[in-house]
matplotlib code that plots the C-alpha trace (Angstrom):
import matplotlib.pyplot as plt

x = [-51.0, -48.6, -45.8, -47.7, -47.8, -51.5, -51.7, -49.8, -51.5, -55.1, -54.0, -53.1, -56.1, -58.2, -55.8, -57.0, -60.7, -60.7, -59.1, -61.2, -64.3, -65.2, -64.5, -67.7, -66.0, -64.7, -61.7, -61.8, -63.4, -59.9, -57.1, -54.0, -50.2, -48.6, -45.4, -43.7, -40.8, -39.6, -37.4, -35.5, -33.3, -31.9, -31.7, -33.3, -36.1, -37.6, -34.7, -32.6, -34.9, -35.7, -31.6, -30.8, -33.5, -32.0, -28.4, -29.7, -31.4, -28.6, -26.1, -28.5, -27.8, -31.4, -31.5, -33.0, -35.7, -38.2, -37.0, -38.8, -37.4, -38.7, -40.7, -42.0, -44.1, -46.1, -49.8, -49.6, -48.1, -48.1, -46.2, -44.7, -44.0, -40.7, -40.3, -39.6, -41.6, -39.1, -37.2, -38.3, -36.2, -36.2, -32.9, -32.3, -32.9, -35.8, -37.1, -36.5, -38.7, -41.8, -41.0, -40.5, -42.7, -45.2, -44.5, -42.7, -39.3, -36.8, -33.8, -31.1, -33.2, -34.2, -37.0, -38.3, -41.3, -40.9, -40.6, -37.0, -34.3, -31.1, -28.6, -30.8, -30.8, -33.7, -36.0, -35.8, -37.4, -41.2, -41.0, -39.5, -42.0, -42.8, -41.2, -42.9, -40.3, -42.0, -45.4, -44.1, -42.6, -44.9, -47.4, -44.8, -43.0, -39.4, -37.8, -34.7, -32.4, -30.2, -28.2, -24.9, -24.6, -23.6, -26.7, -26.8, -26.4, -29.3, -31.9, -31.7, -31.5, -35.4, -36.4, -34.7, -33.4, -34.4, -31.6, -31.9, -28.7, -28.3, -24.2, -24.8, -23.7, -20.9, -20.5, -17.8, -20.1, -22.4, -21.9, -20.2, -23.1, -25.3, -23.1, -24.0, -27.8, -28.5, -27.2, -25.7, -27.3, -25.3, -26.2, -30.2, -29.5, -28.2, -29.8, -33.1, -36.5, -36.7, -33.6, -32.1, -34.7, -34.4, -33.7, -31.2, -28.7, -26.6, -24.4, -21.5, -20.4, -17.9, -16.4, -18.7, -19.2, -15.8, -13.6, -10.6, -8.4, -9.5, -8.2, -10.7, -10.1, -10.4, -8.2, -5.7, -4.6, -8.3, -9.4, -13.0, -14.4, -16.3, -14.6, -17.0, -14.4, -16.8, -16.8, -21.1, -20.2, -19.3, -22.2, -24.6, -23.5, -24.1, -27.0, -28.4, -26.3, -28.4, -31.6, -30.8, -31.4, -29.2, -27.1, -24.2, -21.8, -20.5, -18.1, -17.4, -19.0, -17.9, -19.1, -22.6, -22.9, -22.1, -24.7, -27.3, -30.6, -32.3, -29.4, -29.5, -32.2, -30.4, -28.0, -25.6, -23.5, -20.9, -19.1, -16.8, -15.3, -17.8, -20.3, -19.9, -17.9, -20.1, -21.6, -18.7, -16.2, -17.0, -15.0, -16.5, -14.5, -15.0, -13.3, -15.0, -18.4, -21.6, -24.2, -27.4, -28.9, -26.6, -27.6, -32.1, -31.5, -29.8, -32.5, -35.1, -34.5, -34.0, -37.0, -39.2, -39.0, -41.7, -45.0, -46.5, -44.1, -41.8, -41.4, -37.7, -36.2, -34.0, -31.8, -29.7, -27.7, -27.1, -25.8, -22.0, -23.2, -26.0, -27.1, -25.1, -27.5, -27.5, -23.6, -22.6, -25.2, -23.4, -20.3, -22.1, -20.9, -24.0, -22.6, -21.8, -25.4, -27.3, -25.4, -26.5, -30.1, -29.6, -28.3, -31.2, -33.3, -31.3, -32.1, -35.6, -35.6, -33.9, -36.5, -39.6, -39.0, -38.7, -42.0, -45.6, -47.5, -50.5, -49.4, -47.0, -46.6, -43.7, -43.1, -40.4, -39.6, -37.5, -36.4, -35.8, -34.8, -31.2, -30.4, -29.8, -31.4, -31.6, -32.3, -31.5, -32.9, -34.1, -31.7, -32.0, -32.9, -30.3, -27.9, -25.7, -27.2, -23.4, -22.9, -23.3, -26.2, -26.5, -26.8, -24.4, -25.5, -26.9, -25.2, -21.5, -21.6, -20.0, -21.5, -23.1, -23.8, -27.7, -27.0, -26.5, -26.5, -28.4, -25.2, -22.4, -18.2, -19.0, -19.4, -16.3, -15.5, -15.3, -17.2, -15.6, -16.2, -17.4, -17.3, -18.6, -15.7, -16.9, -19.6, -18.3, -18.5, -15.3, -14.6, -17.8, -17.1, -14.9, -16.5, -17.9, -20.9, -21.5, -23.2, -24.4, -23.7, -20.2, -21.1, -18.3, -21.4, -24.7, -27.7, -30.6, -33.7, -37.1, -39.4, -41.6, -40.5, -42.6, -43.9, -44.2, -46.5, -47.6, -49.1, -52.3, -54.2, -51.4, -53.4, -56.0, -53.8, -50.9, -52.2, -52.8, -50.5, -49.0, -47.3, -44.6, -45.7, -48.7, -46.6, -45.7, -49.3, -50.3, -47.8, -49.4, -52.9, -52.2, -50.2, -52.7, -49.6, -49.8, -53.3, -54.7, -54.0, -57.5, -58.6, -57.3]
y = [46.8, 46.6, 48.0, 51.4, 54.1, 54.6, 51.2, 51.9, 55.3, 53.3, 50.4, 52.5, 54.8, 51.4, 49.9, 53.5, 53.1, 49.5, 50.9, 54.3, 53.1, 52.0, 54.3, 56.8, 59.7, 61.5, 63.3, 66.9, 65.4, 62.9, 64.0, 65.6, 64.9, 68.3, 66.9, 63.1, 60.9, 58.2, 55.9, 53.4, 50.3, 49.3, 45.7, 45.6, 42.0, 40.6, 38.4, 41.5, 43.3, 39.9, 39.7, 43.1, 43.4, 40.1, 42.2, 45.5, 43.7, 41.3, 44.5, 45.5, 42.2, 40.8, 37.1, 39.8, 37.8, 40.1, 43.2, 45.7, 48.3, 51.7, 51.1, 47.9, 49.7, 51.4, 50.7, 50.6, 47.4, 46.2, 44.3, 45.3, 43.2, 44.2, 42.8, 45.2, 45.5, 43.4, 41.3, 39.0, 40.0, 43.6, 46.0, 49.2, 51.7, 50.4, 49.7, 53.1, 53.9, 52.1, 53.5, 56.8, 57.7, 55.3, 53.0, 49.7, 50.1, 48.2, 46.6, 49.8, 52.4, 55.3, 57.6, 56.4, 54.1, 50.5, 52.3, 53.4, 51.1, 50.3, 52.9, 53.7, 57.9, 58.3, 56.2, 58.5, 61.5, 60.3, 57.7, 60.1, 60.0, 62.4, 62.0, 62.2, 65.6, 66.9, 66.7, 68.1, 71.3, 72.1, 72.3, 74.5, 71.8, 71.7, 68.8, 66.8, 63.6, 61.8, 59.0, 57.0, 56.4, 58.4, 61.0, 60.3, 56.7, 54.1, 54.9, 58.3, 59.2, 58.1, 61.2, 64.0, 62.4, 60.3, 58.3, 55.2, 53.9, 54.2, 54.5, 57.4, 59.5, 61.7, 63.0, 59.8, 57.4, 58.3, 56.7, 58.8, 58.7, 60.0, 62.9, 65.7, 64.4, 62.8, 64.7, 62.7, 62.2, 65.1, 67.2, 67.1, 67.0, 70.8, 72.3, 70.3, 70.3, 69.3, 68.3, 71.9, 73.0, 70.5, 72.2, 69.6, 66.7, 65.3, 62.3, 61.0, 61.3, 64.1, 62.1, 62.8, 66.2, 67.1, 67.1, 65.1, 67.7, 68.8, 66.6, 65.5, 67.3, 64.6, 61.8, 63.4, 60.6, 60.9, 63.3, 64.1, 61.8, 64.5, 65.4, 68.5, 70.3, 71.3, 71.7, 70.9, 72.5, 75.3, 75.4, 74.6, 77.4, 79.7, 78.9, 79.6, 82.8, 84.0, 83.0, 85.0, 82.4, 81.1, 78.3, 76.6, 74.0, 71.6, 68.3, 67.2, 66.4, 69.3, 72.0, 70.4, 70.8, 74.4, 75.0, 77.7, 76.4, 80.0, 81.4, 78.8, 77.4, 75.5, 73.0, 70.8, 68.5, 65.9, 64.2, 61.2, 60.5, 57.8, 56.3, 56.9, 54.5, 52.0, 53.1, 50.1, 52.2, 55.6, 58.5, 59.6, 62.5, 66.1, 66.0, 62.3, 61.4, 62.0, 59.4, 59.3, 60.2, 63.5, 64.5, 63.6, 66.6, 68.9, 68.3, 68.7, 71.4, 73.2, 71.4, 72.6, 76.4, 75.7, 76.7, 74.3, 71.4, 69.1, 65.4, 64.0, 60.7, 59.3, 56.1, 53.7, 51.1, 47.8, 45.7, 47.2, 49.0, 51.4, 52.4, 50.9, 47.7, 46.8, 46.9, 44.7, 42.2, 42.1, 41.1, 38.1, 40.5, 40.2, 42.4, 45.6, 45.0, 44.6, 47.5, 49.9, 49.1, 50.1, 53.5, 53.4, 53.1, 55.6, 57.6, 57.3, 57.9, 61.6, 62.5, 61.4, 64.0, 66.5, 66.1, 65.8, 62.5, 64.5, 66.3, 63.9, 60.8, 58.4, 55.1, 52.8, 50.1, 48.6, 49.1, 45.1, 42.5, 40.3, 36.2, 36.3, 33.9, 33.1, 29.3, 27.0, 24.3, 24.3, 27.4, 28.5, 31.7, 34.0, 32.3, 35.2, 36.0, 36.3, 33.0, 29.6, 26.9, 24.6, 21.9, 20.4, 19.2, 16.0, 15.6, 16.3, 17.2, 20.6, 23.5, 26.3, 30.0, 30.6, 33.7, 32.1, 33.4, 31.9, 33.0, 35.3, 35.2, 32.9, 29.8, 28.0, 24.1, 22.1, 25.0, 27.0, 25.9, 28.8, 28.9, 31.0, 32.7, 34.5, 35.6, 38.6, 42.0, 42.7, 39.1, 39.4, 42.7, 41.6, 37.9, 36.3, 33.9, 31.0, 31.0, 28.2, 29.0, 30.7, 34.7, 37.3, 39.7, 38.4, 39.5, 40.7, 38.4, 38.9, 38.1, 40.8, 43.5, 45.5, 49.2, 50.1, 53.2, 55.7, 59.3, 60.9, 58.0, 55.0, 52.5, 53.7, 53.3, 50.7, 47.5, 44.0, 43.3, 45.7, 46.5, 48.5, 51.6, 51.6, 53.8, 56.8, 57.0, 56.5, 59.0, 61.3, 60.6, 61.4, 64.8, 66.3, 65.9, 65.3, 64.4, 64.5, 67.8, 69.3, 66.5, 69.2]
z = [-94.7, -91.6, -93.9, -93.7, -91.0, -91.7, -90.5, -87.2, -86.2, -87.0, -84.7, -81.7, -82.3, -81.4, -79.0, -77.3, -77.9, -76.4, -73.0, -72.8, -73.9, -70.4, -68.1, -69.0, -69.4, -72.6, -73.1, -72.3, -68.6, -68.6, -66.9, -68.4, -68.1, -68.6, -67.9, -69.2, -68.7, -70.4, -69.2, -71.1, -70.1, -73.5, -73.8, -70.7, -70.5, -67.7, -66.8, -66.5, -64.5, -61.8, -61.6, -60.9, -58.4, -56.2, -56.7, -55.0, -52.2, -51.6, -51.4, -48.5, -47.4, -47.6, -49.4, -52.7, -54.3, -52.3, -53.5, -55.6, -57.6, -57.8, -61.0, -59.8, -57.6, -60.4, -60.8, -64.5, -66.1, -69.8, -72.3, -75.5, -78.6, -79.9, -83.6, -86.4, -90.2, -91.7, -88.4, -86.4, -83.2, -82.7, -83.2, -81.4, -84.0, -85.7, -81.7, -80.9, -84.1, -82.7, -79.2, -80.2, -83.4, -83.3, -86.1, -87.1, -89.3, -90.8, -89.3, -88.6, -90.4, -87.8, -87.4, -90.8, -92.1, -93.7, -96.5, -95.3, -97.3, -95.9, -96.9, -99.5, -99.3, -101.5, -99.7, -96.8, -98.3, -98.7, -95.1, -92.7, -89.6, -86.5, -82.8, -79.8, -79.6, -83.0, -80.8, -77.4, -78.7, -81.8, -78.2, -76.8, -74.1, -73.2, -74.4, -73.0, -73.7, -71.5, -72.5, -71.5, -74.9, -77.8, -78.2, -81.8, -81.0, -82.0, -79.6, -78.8, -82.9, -83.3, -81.3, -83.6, -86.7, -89.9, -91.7, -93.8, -91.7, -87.8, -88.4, -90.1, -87.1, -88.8, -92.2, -92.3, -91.9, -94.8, -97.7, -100.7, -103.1, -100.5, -98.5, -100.5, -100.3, -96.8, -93.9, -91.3, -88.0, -85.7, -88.6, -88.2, -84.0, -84.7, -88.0, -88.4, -86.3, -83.5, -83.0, -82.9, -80.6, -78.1, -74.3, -73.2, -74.7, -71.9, -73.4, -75.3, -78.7, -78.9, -82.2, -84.2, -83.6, -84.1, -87.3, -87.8, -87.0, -83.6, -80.9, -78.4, -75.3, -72.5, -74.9, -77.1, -78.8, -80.6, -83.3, -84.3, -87.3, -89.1, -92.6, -94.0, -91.5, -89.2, -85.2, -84.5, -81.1, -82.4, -84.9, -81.9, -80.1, -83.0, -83.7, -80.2, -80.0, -83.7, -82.1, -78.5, -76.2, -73.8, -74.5, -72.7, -73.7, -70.4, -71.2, -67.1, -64.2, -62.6, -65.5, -65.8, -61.8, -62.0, -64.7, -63.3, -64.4, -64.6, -66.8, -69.1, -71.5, -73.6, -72.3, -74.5, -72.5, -74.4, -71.7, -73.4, -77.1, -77.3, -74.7, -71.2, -68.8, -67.6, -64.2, -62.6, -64.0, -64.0, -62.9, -60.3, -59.8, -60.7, -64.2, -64.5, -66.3, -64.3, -63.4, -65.5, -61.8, -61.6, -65.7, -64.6, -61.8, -64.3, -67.0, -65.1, -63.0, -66.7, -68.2, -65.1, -65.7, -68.8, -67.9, -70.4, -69.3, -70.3, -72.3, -71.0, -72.2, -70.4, -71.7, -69.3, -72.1, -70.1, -73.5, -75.3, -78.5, -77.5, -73.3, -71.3, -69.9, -74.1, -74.2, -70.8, -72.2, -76.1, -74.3, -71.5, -69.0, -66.5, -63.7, -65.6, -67.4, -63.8, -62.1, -65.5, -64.4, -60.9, -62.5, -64.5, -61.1, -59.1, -62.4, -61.6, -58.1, -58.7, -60.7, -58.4, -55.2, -58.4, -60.2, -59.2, -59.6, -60.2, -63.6, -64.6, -66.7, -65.6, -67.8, -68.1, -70.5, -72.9, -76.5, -76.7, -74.6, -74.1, -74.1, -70.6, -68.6, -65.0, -63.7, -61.3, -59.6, -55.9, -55.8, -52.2, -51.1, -51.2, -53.3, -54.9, -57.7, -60.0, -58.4, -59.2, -58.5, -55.4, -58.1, -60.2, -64.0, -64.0, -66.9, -66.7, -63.2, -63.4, -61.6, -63.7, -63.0, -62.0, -65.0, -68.1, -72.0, -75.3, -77.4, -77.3, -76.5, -73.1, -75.3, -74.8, -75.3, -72.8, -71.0, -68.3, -64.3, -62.0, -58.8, -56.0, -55.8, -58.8, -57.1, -55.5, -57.4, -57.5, -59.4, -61.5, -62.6, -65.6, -65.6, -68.8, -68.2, -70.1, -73.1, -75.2, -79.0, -80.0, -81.0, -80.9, -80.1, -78.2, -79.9, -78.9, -77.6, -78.7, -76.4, -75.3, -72.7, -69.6, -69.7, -66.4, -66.1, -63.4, -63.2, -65.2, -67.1, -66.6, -65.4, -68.6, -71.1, -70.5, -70.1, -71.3, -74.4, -77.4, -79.9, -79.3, -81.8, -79.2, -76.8, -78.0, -79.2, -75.4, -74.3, -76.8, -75.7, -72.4, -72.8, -75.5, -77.9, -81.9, -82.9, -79.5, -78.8, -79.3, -76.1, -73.9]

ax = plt.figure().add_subplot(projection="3d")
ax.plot(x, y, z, "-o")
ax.set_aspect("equal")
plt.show()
């Protein structure tokens, strides 16, 4: 039954079998990706993606319909259902689960099975599942996480941890009952498998990994959350030092640029209390946060020194609670959530002069998709794209803005009246758009989201339409990883 993982390994296991069973060769003769990244736009649908493209090109000062971005331009396309076992539209964690270990979960369970419960400790123990990490590094890969979120945030959790609640990020946030049974999610990131052998973490989160008596050290007015007492930084650090490898902790711009990549093996980078500014409002400065561009070089030019290669995620959140896309979108804040996906592009485009296309997998796609939607009618070419329509509703014959949202804090009665003048970035920057049921918080959408693919077997593998579990089981397929590692 689809409540299983059996059910979700067998389903990708003939998902494979119908796109390899005509190309005439068999596996050993296939080609191999020794290397992988995966990039992820949280919250990041279609609409996002055909918006954000029309904003880059119109910054070059093209009209911006005909512009690509750097992962349209992949051979490999595919679309991904995004519901969850027990949900009918899709939420980050239990996403991230599907994305990242292959099988469905329940709503804000992480790195478990549907037979995870809701804050239900016990339930963890017999539904915990493997991470595409577990399969890179027990075949002797680097591994590496970027995020502008939190690094034990929602999405980037699924790779290393397993936690019947995806608040469980400190010691605080786990329920009493279950403290001295469950540990929190920072915990597993530094004592458990894989999460303490990971190469790099480059992020946010520094709460969390501090205890309530240590003042954080870019905002003093903030302590750590944690209440067993300990510093995880500190911890980390030990841990690395027992072991004799080399290990450095960076929480600037500045530090992580200094790091020397053949020194250091291990890199652990916290750079804000929370999440990272948004890429609008980021401190660009030496002290400030670095781009999700700036922390792809670092990673890889650590990842890189592996002879057997490398699996790196990288996450870009374009609404407000996980990356950075997810976050803008929560709050109908369209610009901040379209500039985050141009990070997530100029994220992309660091890493390409950096690998080859020959031994390495590249794919791109979405944990779930937003209510943004983009319309208009007989919109000329060229019309700014945070702007409004040529055409005025036919109805109450008010303009409206061509970006518009399903729910969220835009709703307002009798709705608001835009007007080009809104259309400029610096006015759109801290603009709300229009939204058409009252929500303190948009929510997700659920319509299904792209995988865009290139490198060793892409156009093999991701095509047609899937389920989301589908993809780390592809991933795996093509890297020899997990149960496909005797292809190779």
């Amino acid at each position: 039954k689809s409540t299983d993982r059996d059910f979700w390994y067998e389903e990708a296991r003939a998902a494979l079998r119908r796109r390899l069973s005509g190309d005439g060769s068999t596996g050993s003769a296939r080609p191999v990706a020794r290397n992988v990244i995966l990039f992820v736009g949280d919250g990041m649908g279609l609409a996002t993606i055909t918006a954000s493209r029309i904003l880059r090109g119109q910054r070059d000062g093209r009209p911006g319909e005909e512009t690509r971005l750097a992962w349209e331009n992949f051979p490999a396309v595919a679309l991904a259902r995004t519901y969850n076992s027990d949900a009918q539209i899709g939420e980050s964690s239990a996403c991230a689960t599907a994305l990242l270990c292959g099988v469905k979960a329940n709503f804000e369970t992480v790195g478990l099975d549907s037979g995870g419960r809701f804050e239900n400790c016990f339930s963890s123990f017999s539904s915990r599942v493997p991470s595409l990490f577990d399969w890179a590094q027990q075949a002797g890969k680097a591994t590496g996480l970027v995020t502008n979120t939190r690094v034990t945030h929602a999405t980037p959790a699924a790779l290393f941890a397993h936690s019947p609640s995806r608040y469980w990020e400190d010691d605080g946030k786990v329920t009493p009952s279950a403290r001295s049974t469950c540990k929190d999610i920072a915990r597993q990131l530094v004592e458990d498998e894989p999460g303490r052998n990971i190469n790099v973490v480059l992020g946010g989160g520094r709460r969390h990994w501090l205890p309530k008596v240590t003042r954080d050290p870019e905002a003093p007015g903030d302590e750590g959350r944690r209440l067993d007492g300990r510093n995880l930084i500190a911890d980390w650090l030990r841990e690395k030092k027992r072991r004799s490898v080399r290990a450095e902790y960076v929480w600037n711009r500045d530090q992580m640029e200094h790091v020397d990549p053949h020194r250091v093996d291990y890199l652990l980078g916290l750079f804000a209390y929370s999440h990272l500014d948004f890429e609008a409002d980021r401190d660009t400065s030496p002290n400030g946060d670095p781009s999700l561009a700036d922390m792809t070089r670092v990673a890889l030019s650590i990842l890189a020194k592996n002879p057997k290669g490398f699996l790196l995620f990288v996450e870009g959140k374009l609404h407000s609670s996980c990356g950075r896309i997810d976050h803008a979108h929560h709050y109908n804040n369209a610009y901040r959530a379209l500039v985050e996906t141009l990070a997530l592009e100029a994220a992309l485009l660091a890493a390409l002069p950096l690998v080859d296309l020959a031994d390495t997998l590249l794919v791109l796609t979405a944990d779930h998709s937003h209510v943004m939607t983009l319309g208009g009618l007989a919109t000329p070419r060229g019309n700014p794209i945070l702007g409004v329509d040529s055409k005025m509703s036919d109805v109450d014959g008010l303009p409206y803005s061509t970006l518009l949202y399903g729910n969220g804090p835009g709703f307002s009665q009798p709705r608001p009246i835009p007007s080009n003048s809104s259309s400029s970035e610096m006015a759109g920057r801290n603009s709300v758009h229009g939204a058409a049921v009252p929500r303190q918080w948009a929510t997700h959408g659920g319509e299904d989201v792209p995988i865009y693919a290139q490198g060793p077997l892409a156009s093999h593998l991701f095509s047609g339409s899937v389920d989301q579990s589908y993809i780390p089981h592809a991933i795996a397929y093509a890297a020899c990883l997990g149960e496909h590692n005797q292809r190779c």
